[in-house]
C-alpha positions in Angstrom: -59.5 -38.3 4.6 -58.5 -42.1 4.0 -56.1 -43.1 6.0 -52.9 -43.8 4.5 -52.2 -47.8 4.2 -49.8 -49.1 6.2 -46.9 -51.0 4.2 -46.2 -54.6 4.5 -44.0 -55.1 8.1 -40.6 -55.6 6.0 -41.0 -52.7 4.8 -41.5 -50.9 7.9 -38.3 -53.0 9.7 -36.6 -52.1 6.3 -37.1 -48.2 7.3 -36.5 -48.3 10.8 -32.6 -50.4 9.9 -32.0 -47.5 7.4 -32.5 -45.4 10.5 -30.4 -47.4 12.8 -27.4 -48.0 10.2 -27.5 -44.0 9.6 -26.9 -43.2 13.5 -22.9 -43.7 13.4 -23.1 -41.5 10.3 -24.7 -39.0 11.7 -22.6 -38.5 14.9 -19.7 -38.6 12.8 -21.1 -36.0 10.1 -22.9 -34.0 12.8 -19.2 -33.7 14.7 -17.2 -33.6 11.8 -19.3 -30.4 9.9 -21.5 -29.0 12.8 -18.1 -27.3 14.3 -16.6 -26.2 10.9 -20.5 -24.8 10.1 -20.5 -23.3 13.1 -17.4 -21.3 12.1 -18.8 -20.0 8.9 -22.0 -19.3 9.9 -21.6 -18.5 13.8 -25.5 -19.5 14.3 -27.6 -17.5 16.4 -29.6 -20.7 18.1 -32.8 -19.4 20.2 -35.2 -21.6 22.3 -33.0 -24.7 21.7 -33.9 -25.7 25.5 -37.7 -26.1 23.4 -36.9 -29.1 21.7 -37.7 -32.0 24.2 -34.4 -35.0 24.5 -36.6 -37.7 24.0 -39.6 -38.7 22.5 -41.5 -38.2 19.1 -41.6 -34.5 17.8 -42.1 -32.3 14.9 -39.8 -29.7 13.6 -42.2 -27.4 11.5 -40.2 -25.2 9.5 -40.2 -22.3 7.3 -37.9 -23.0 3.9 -36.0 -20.4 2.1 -32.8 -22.5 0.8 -31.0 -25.8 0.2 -29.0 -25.7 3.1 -31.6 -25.3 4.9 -31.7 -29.4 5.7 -28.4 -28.8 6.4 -28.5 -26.5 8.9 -31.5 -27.8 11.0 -29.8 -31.4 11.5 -26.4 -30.2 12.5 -27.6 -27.5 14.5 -30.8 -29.0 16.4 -29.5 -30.6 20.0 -31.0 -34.1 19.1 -30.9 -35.9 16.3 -33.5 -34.9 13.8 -34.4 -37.2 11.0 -36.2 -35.5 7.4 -37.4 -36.6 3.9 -35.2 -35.9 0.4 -36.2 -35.9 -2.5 -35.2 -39.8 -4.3 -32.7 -38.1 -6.7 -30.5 -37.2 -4.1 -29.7 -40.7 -3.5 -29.6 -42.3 -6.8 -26.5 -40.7 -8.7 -23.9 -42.8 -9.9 -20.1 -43.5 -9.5 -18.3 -42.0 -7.1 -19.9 -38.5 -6.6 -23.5 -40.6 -6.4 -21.9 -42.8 -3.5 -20.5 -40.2 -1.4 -24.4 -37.8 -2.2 -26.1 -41.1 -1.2 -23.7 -41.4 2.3 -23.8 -37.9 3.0 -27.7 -37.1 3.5 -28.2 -40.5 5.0 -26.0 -39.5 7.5 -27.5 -36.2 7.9 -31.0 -38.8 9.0 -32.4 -38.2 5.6 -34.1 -40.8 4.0 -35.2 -40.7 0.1 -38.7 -40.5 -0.3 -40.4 -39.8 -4.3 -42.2 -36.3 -4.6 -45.0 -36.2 -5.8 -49.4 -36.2 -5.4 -51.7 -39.3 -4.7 -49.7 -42.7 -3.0 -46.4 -40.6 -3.5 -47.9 -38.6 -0.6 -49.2 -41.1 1.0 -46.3 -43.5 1.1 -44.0 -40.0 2.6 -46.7 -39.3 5.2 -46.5 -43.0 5.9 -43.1 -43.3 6.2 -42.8 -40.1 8.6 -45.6 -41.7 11.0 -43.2 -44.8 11.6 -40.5 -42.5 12.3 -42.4 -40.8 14.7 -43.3 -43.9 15.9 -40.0 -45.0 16.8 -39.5 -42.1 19.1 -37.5 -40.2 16.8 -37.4 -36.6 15.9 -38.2 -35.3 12.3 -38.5 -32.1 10.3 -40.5 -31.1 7.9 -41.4 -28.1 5.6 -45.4 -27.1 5.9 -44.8 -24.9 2.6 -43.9 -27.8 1.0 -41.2 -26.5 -1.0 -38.6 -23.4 -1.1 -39.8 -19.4 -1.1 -38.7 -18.4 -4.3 -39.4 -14.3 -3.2 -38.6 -15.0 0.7 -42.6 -14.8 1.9 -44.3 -16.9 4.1 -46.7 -19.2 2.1 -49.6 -21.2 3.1 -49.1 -24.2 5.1 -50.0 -27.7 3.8 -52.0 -30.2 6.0 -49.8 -33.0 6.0 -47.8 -31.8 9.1 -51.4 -31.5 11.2 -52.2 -34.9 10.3 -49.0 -36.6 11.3 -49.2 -34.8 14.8 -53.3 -35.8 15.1 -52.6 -39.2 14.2 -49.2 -39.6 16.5 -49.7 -37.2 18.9 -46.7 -35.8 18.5 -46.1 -32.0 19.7 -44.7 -29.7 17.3 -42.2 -27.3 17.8 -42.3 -24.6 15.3 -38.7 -23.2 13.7 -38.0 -19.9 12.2 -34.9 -19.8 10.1 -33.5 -16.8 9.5 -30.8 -15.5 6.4 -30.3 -18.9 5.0 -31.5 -17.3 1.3 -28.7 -14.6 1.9 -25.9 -17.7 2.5 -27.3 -19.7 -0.3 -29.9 -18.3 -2.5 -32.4 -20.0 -4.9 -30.5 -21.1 -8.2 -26.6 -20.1 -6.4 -24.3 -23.1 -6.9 -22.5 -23.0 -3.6 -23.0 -21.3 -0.5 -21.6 -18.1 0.6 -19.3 -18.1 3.6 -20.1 -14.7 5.1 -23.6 -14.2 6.2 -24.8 -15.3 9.7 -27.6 -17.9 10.3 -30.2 -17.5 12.7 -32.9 -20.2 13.9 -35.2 -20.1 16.4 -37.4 -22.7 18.2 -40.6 -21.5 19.5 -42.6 -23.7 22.3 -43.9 -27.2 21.3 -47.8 -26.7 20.5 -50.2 -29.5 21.1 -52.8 -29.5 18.7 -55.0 -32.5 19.8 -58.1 -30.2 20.7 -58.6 -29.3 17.0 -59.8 -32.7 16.9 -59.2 -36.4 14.9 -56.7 -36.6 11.9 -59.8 -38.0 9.7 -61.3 -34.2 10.1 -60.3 -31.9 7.5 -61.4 -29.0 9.2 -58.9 -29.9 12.6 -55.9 -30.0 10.4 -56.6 -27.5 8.4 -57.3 -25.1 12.1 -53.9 -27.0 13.1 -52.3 -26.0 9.9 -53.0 -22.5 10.6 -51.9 -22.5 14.2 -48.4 -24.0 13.2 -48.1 -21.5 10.5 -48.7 -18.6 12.9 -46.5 -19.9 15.1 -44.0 -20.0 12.3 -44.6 -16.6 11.5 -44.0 -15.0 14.6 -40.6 -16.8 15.0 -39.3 -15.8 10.9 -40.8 -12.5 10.8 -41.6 -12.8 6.7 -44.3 -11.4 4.4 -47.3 -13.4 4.3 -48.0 -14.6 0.6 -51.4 -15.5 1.8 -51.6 -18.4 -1.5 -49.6 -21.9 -1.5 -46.2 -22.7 -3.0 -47.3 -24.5 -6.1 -44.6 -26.1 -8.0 -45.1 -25.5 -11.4 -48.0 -27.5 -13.0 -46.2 -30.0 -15.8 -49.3 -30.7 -17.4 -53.1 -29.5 -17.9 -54.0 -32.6 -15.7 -51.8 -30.9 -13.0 -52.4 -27.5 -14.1 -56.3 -28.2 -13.5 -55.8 -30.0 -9.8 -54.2 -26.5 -9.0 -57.1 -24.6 -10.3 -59.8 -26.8 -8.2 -60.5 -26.7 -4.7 -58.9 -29.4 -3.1 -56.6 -30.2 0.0 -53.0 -29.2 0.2 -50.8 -32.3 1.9 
């Protein structure tokens, strides 16, 4: 696989200020919600002593619901930084402002979904994250279980920790589809929340990021890891969003590599 290119510097010392200027935030949001969540959801939090203080590390993580980037930041014991979707950040008037505020305070930074440089610009922007010795999450399934299986991981988690180095530590999140299900509105203030942090897994003897075979065999190893931790069906296919054209309807069709 190419490697992704690497951005001019001012854009990299763009992302890492973002990062800085969202630290206050998130200590304030992070103090301010994490106790109140805590009440509603009294979180069952297992292996947290897994997740090294210091240093760069991947959160691998199963997704079943919204608040599901909610609960990982405010409940992980270090600060965890993630990708939103751009739309999350680009609402107007008040209500846009305080949307904007809010999930840059949780460490999210907005990132445009989609194939081809989309995906590379995301994976780029992760690396320097990394890079900086920060923490970050990320979803192998690439989007939401809409039926509450398991789905095939994508690759682009593998590649980030072959080409950083970074250990992952796989997460198993537990009855966040019962507190806020697909397509629900708001989130229900009654059932209990369960994550659980496995060991961190080094996958550096499947090999270079450039071979497709070492992250797919990493791919696999994260997902099993995630599977023994979440307990879910297996679907056994990938999460495909729903093609919006034959162009995109056909890419699903051929072989090719899920990032």
């Amino acid at each position: 696989m190419t490697e992704a290119p690497t951005p001019p510097e001012t854009s990299a010392e763009s992302s890492a200020d973002e990062l800085a200027r969202a630290g206050g935030l998130y200590y304030l949001v992070r103090w301010g919600f994490g106790p109140l969540a805590r009440l509603i959801y009294r979180p069952r939090i297992e292996g947290a002593n897994n997740i090294p203080r210091s240093g760069p590390i991947i959160l691998a993580s199963n997704h079943l619901s919204f608040i599901d980037s909610f609960v990982l930041p405010l409940f992980a014991p270090r600060p965890v930084y993630f990708l939103a979707k751009s739309s999350y950040f680009d609402g107007t008037g008040m209500k846009g402002w305080i949307s904007n505020r809010f999930f840059r305070a949780l460490g999210a930074t907005p990132v445009q979904r989609g194939a081809g440089q989309a995906a590379l610009d995301a994976l780029d922007q992760q690396r320097r994250i990394l890079q900086s010795g920060k923490a970050i999450a990320l979803y192998p399934e690439g989007t939401r279980s809409l039926d509450g299986r398991l789905y095939k991981g994508r690759t682009g988690v593998a590649f980030l920790a072959l080409e950083t180095g970074a250990k992952v530590v796989p997460v198993g999140i537990v009855g966040t589809n019962d507190a806020m299900p697909v397509g629900a509105k708001w989130p229900r203030l009654s059932p209990r929340v369960t994550i659980r942090y496995g060991e961190p897994i080094d996958l550096s003897h499947h090999g270079a990021a450039s071979s497709g075979r070492a992250r797919r065999q990493a791919t696999d190893d994260i997902m099993t890891a995630i599977h023994a931790l979440s307990g879910q069906e297996l679907a056994g296919t990938y999460n495909e969003v729903p093609a919006q054209n034959p162009v995109e309807r056909l890419k699903q069709v051929l072989p090719h590599e899920r990032r």
